[in-house]
C-alpha positions as CSV (number, residue, x, y, z in Angstrom):
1,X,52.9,105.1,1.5
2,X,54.3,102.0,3.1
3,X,57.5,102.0,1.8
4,X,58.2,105.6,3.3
5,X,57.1,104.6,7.1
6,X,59.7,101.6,6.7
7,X,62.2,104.3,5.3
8,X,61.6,106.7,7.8
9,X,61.5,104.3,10.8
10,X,64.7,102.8,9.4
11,X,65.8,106.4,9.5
12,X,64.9,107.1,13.3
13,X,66.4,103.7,14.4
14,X,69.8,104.5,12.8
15,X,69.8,107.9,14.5
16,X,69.3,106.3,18.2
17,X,71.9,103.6,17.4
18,X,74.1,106.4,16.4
19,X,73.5,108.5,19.6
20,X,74.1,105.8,21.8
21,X,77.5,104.8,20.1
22,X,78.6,108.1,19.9
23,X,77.6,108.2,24.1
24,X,79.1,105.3,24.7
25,X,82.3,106.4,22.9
26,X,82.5,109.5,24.8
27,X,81.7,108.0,28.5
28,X,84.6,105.3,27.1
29,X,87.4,107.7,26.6
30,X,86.5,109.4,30.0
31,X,86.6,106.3,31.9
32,X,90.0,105.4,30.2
33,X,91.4,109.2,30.8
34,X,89.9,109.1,34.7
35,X,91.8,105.2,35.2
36,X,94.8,106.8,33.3
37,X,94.4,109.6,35.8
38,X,94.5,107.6,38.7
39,X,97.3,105.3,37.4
40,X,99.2,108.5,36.6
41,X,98.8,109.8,40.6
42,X,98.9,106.5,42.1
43,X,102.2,106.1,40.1
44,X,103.7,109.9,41.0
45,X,102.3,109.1,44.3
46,X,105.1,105.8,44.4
47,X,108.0,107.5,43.0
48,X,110.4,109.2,45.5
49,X,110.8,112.6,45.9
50,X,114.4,112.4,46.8
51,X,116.6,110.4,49.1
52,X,117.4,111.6,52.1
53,X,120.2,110.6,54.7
54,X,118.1,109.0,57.8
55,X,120.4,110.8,60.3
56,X,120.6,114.1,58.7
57,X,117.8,115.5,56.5
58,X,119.4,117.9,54.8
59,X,121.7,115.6,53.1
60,X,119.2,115.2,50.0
61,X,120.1,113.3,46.7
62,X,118.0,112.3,43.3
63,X,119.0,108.9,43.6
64,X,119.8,106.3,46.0
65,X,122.9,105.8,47.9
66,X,124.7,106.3,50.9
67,X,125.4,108.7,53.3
68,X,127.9,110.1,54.4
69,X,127.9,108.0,57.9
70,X,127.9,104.7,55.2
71,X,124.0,104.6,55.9
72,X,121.6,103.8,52.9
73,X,119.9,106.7,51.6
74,X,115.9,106.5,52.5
75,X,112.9,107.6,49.7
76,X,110.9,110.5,50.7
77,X,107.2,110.2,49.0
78,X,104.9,113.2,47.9
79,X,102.4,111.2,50.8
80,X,105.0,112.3,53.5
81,X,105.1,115.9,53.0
82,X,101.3,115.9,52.4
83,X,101.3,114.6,56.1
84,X,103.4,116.7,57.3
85,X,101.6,119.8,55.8
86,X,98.3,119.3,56.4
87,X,98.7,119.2,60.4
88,X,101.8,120.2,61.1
89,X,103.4,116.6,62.0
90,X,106.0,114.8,61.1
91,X,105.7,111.2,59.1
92,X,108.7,108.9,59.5
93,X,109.1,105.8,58.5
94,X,109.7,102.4,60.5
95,X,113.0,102.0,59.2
96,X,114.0,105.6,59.4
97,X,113.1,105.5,63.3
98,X,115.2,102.1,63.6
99,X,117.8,104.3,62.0
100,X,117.1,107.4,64.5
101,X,116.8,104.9,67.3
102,X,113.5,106.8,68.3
103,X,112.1,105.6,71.7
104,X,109.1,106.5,73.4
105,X,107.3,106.5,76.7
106,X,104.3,106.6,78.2
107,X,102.9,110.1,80.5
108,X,102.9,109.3,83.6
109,X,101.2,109.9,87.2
110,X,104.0,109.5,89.7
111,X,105.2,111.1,92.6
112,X,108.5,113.5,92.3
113,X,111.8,112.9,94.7
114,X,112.7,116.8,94.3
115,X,116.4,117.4,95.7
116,X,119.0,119.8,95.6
117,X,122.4,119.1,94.4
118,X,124.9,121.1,95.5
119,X,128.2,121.3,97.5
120,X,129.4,121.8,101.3
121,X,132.4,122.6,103.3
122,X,132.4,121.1,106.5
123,X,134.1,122.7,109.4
124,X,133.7,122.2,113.1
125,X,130.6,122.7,115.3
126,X,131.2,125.6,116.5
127,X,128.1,125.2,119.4
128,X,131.1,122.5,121.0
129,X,133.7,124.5,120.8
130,X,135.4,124.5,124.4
131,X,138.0,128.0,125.0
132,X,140.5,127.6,127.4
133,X,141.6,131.2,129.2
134,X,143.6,131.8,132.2
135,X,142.4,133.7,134.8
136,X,145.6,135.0,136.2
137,X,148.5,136.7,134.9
138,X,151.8,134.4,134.3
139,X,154.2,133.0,131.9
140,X,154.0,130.0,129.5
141,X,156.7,127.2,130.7
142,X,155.8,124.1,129.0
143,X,153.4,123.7,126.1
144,X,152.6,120.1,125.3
145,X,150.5,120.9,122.4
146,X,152.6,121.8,119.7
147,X,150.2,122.7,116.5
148,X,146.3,123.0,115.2
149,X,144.7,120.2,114.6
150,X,146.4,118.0,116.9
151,X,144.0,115.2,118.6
152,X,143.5,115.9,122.5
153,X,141.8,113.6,125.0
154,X,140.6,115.0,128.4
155,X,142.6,115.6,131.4
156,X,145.8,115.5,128.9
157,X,148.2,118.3,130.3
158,X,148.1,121.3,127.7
159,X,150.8,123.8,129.5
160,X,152.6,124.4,132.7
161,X,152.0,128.4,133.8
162,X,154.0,130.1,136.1
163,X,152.2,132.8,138.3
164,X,153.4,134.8,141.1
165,X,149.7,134.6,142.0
166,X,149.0,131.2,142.4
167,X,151.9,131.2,144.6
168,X,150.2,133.2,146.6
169,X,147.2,131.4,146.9
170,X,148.6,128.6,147.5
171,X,150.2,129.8,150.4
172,X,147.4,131.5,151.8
173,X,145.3,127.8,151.8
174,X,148.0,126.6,154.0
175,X,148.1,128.8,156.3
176,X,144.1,128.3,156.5
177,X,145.0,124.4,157.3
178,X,147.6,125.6,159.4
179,X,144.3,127.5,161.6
180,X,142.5,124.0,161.8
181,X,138.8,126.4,161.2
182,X,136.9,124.4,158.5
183,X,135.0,127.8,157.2
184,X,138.9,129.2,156.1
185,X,139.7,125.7,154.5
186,X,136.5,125.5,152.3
187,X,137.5,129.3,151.0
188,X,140.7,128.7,149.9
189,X,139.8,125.4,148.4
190,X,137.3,127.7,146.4
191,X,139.5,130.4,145.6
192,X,142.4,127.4,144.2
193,X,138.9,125.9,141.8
194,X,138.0,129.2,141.0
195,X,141.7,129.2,139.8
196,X,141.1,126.8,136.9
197,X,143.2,124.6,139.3
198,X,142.8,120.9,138.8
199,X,141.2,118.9,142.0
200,X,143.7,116.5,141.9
201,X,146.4,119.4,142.5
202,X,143.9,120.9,145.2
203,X,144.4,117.5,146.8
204,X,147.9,117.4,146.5
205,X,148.5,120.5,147.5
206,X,146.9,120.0,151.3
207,X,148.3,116.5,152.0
208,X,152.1,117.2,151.2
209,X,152.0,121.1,152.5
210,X,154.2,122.2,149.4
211,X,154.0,124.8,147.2
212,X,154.4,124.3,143.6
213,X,155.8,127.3,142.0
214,X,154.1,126.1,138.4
215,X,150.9,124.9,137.9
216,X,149.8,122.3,134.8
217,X,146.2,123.0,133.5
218,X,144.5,120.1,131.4
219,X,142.2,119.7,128.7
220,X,138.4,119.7,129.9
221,X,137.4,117.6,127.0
222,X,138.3,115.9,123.4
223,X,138.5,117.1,120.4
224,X,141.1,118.5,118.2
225,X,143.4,121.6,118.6
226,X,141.0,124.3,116.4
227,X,142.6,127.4,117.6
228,X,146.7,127.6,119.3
229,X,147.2,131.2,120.8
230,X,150.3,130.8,122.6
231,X,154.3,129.5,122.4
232,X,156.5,128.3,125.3
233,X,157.7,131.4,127.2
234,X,154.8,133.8,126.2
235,X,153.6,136.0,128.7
236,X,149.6,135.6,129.0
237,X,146.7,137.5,131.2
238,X,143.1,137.0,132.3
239,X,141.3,137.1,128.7
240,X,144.2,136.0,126.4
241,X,142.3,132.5,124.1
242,X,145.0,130.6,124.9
243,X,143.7,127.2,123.2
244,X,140.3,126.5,121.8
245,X,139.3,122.0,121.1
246,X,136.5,121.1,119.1
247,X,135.2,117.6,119.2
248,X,135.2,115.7,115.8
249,X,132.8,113.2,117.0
250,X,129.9,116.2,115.4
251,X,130.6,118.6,112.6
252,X,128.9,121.4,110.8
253,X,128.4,121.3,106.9
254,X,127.7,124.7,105.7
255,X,126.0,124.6,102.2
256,X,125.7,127.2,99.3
257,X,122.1,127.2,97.3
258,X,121.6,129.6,94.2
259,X,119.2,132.0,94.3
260,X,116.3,130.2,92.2
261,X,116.3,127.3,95.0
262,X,116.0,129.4,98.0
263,X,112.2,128.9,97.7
264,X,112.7,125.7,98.3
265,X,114.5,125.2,101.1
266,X,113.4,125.2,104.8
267,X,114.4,124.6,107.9
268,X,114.4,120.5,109.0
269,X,114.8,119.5,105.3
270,X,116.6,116.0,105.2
271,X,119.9,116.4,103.8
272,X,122.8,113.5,102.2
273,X,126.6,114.0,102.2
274,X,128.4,112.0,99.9
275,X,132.1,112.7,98.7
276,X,134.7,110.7,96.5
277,X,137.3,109.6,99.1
278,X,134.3,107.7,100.6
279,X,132.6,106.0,97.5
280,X,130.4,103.9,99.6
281,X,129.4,106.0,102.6
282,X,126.7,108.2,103.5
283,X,126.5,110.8,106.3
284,X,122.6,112.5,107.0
285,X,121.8,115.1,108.7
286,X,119.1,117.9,108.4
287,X,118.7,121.6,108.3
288,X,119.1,123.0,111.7
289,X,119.8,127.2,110.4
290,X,119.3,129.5,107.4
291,X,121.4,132.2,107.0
292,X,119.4,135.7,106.5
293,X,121.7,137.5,104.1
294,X,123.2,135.7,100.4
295,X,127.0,135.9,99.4
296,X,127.3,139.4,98.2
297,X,130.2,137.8,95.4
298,X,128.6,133.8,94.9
299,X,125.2,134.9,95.0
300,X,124.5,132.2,97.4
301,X,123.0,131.4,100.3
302,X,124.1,129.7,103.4
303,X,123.0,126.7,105.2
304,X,124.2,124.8,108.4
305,X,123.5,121.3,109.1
306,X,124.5,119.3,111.9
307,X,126.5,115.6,111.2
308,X,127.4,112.9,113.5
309,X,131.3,111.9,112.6
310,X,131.8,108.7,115.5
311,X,134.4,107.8,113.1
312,X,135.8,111.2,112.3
313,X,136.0,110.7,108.5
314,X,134.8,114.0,107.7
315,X,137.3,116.5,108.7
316,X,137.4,119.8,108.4
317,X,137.3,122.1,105.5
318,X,136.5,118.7,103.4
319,X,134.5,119.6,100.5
320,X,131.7,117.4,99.9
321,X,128.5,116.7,97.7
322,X,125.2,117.6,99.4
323,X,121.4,116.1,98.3
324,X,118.6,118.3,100.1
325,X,115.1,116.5,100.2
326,X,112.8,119.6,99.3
327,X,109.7,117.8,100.0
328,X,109.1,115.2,102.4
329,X,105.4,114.0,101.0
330,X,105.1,115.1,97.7
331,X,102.0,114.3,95.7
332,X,101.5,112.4,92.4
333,X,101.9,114.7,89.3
334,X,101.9,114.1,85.8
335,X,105.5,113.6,85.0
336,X,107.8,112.7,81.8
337,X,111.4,111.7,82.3
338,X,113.9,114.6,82.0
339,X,115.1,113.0,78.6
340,X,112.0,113.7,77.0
341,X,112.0,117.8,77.8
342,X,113.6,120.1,75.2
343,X,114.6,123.1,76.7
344,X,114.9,126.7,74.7
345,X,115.1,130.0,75.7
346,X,111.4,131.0,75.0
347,X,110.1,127.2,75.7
348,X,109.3,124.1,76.9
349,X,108.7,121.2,74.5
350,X,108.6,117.4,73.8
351,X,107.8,115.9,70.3
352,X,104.5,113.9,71.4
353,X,103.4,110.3,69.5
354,X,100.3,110.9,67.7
355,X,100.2,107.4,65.7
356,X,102.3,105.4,63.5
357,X,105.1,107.0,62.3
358,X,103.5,110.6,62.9
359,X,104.8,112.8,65.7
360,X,104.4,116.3,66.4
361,X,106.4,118.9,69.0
362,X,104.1,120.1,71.9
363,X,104.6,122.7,74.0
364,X,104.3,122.2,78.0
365,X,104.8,123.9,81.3
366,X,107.0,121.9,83.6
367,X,107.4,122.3,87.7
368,X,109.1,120.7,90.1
369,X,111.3,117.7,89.1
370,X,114.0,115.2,90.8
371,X,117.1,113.3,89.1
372,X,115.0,111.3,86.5
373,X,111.3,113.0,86.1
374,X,109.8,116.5,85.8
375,X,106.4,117.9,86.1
376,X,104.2,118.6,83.2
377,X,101.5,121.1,84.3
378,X,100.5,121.4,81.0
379,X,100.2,120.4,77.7
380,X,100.4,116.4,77.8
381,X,97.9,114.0,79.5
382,X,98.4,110.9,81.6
383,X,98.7,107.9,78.8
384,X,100.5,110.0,75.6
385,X,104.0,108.8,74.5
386,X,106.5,111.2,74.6
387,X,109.6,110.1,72.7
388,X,112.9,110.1,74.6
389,X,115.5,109.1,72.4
390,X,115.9,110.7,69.0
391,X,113.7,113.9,69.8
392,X,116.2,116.5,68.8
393,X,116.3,115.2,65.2
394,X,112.6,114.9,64.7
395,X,111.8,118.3,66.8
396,X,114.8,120.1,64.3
397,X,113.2,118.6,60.9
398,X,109.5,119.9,62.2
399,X,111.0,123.1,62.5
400,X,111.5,123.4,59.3
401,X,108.2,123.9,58.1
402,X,107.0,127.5,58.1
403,X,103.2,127.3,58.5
404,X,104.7,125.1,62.2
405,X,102.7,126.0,65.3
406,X,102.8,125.2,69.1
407,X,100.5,123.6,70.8
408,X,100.3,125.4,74.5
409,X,97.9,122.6,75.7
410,X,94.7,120.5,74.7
411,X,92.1,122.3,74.1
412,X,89.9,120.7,76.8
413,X,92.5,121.3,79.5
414,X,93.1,124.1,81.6
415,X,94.9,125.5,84.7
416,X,94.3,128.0,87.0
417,X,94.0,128.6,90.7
418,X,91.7,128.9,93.4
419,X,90.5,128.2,96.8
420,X,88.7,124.9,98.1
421,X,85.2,125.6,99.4
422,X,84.7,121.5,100.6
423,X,85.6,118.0,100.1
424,X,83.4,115.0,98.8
425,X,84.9,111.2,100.0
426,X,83.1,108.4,98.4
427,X,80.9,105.7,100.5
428,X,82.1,103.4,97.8
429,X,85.9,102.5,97.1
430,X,84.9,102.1,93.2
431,X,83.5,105.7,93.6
432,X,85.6,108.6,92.8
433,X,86.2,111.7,95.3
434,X,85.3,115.1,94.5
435,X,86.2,118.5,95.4
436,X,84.3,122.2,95.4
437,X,86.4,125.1,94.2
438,X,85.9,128.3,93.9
439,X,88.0,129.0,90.7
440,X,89.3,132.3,88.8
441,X,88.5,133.0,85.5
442,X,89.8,130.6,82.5
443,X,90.4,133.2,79.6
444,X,91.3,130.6,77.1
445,X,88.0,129.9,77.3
446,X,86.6,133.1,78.0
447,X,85.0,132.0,81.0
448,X,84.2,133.9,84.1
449,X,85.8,132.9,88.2
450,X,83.0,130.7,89.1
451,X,82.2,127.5,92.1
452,X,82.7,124.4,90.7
453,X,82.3,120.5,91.9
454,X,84.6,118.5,90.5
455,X,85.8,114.9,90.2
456,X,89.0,114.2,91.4
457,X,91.8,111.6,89.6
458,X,92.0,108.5,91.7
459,X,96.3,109.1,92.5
460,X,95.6,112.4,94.2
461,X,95.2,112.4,97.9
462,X,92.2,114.6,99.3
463,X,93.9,113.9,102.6
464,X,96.0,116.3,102.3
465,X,93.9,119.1,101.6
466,X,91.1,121.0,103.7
467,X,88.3,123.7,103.1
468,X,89.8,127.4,102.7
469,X,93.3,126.2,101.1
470,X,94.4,128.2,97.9
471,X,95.1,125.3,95.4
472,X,96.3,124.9,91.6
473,X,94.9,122.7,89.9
474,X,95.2,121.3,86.1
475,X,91.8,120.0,84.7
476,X,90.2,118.4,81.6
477,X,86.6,119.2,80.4
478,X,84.7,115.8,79.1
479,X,81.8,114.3,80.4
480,X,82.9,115.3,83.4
481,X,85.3,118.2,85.1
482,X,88.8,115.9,86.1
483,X,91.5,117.0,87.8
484,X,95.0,115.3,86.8
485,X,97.0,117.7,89.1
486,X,96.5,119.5,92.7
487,X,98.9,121.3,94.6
488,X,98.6,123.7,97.6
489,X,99.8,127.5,96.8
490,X,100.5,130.8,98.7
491,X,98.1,133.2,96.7
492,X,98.2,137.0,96.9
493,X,96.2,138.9,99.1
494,X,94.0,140.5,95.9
495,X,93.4,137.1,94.6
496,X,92.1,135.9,98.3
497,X,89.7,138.5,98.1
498,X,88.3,138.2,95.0
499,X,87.7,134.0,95.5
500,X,86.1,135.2,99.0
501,X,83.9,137.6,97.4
502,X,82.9,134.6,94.3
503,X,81.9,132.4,97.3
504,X,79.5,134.6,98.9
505,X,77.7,135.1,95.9
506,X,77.0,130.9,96.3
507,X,77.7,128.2,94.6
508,X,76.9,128.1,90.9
509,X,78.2,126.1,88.3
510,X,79.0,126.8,84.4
């Protein structure tokens, strides 16, 4: 009886020891297979793809080499298109960006320079013109101006007439003398002025007793010849433009502005004239009239400005280059520089940084702008790095991917438009101002026109803004309502209304 306990517990004991090999066997080989498994992705994960050229991605190879620029061919991992997949980015590596020459800047809060570049003719200021008509009938005997546009200084002789009835006159002052009565002498003096006749030739006239069967008339003032109506021997009357003289000293620069910047023009805007034969110099003047109606065949409208010439440089019919200042005291904006903004026919975009080596095309409204910024009114946020140099290339190669999407903005931003309702100034300089508006609806969010306190960014001026002004405004939805951007609009009469209406209903917030 013994001996079969010790068999069967021998028997039970051999069965757990083989269980516990044959487990340890199995969980073994699955450790082994899951390590293999690993060293098997970790090594697919480490082999290239392909090589690609660095400065043109569809120039693909199986194997290293060069380009055909001479450049080395760079690996392209599994791990990079994963990347780029899974949020619709773009991975590139450091040496592929050295290669690119990507550069990036930061977002920024700045305030725009907005001008207009166009062109201008200048021609003479046609408010100084001085005409020069006889007022009798006669004939031309001397002309000492001889062509347009010759230089004339005043009381220069400009042409000898000869008029039976200036004779006349003349003869009738003195016999006047000849009477000795004062009243008779002061008329015919009169009647000889009235004349155009010079007082020098007046005085003459009565102390040597003679009449002059010609008369000389002189320029009133200096200027150039503009207009030259007459020849030696020509036979002139009372209303005949004989000679017209512009002074150079002031001209007029009339400017042409396409139709999309007529908005932003206005009367007493600064202006710049610049043009090649004068590298150095600068001439300013301002906008003194606006032409009502455009160039039927340019599509352009007309400008005049008014420019001191004491050195008579700018002559006329000069073309030159013209800068209009558009906005005196503009306000900070979030801006990027103009090399940063990719321009389609549907869009506006810049490939935005997102980390190291990742980048990703954003879409953005822009504004106003000047010669090296523009305005981003949405899409981007004060601090993100926009790259500059290079985008082209990385925007192209993130087209390629079809499950690519733009972004229109940040989720947590928004713009819209609305009226000011009041203004909030800090006791405290660390403090931050805060504005009331009484907004219109944000559909992106589905929410309803509503009266809202918010705080303001520290670069915007609250200055320049009172209760009851229609406003646009850019904001982002934190721990707080921000505003990044404020401007001051002209809104339609239907959308005055309906803001009226939102703030007699009182102020409530979301």
């Amino acid at each position: 009886m013994k001996s079969f306990f010790t068999f069967f517990f021998i028997l039970v004991m051999g069965f757990c020891l083989g269980a516990i090999a044959f487990n340890w066997s199995q969980l073994s080989s699955q450790l082994m297979s899951h390590d293999d498994h690993q060293n098997h992705s970790v090594s697919r994960d480490d082999e290239p793809l392909y090589w690609v050229a660095p400065m043109d991605s569809s120039y693909r190879r199986d194997k290293p080499g060069k380009s055909p620029m001479g450049m080395d061919l760079v690996p392209v991992y599994a791990k990079d298109n994963a990347t780029k997949s899974q949020d619709n980015s773009v991975w590139i590596t450091p040496q592929v960006q050295h290669n690119m020459g990507v550069k990036t800047q930061p977002v920024q809060v700045r305030r725009l320079n907005p001008k207009i570049e166009t062109v201008g003719r200048v021609t003479f200021n046609e408010n100084a013109l001085t005409h020069m008509h006889p007022r009798v009938e006669g004939w031309v005997e001397n002309l000492y101006i001889k062509a347009r546009g010759e230089s004339v200084k005043k009381g220069q002789p400009v042409y000898t007439l000869y008029s039976p009835k200036l004779v006349s006159v003349q003869e009738e002052f003195l016999v006047a003398l000849a009477s000795g009565n004062e009243s008779l002498i002061q008329a015919g003096r009169n009647r000889l002025a009235n004349y155009h006749l010079a007082p020098s030739f007046i005085e003459s006239l009565e102390k040597s007793k003679t009449v002059s069967q010609s008369v000389t008339f002189y320029a009133p003032k200096s200027g150039v010849v503009e207009h030259l109506n007459i020849r030696e021997g020509f036979f002139v009357k009372p209303g005949t433009a004989v000679i017209s003289i512009a002074p150079i000293e002031s001209v007029w620069v009339m400017i042409d502005v396409f139709e999309k910047d007529i908005a932003k023009v206005a009367l007493g805007q600064p202006i710049t004239v610049t043009f090649d034969g004068a590298p150095n110099r600068q001439w300013r003047g301002d906008i003194d009239f606006i032409y009502p109606e455009l160039n039927p065949t340019s599509r352009t409208l007309s400008l005049r400005a008014n420019i001191d010439n004491p050195q008579a440089v700018l002559k006329p019919d000069m073309y030159v280059d013209v800068s209009i200042q558009t906005q005196t005291e503009a306000l900070p904006v979030i801006a990027v520089p103009i090399s940063a903004l990719i321009r389609t026919q549907n869009q506006n975009r810049v490939v935005l940084r997102q980390g190291e080596g990742k980048f990703k095309s954003v879409e953005v409204k822009v504004g106003q702008r000047d010669n090296t910024h523009v305005e981003i009114r949405e899409g981007l946020l004060p601090g993100d790095q926009v790259v500059v140099s290079a985008q082209f290339l990385i925007d192209s190669e993130s087209s390629k991917n079809a499950d690519f999407t733009r972004m229109s903005a940040p989720q947590n931003q928004a713009s819209v438009t609305g009226k000011v309702v009041a203004l909030h100034f800090p006791e405290h300089p660390e403090d931050s101002a805060k504005i009331t508006i009484a907004r219109e609806a944000i559909e992106k969010w589905q929410r309803p026109a509503a009266t809202m306190q918010f705080t303001v960014s520290p670069h915007i001026d609250l200055g320049q803004f009172h209760p009851g002004d229609d406003v646009a405004f850019t904001f982002v939805a934190a721990d707080e309502f921000r505003i990044l951007a404020l401007r001051k609009i002209a809104m339609q009469h239907s959308m005055k209304k309906e803001m009226q209406h939102s703030m007699k209903e009182g102020m409530h917030h979301d």
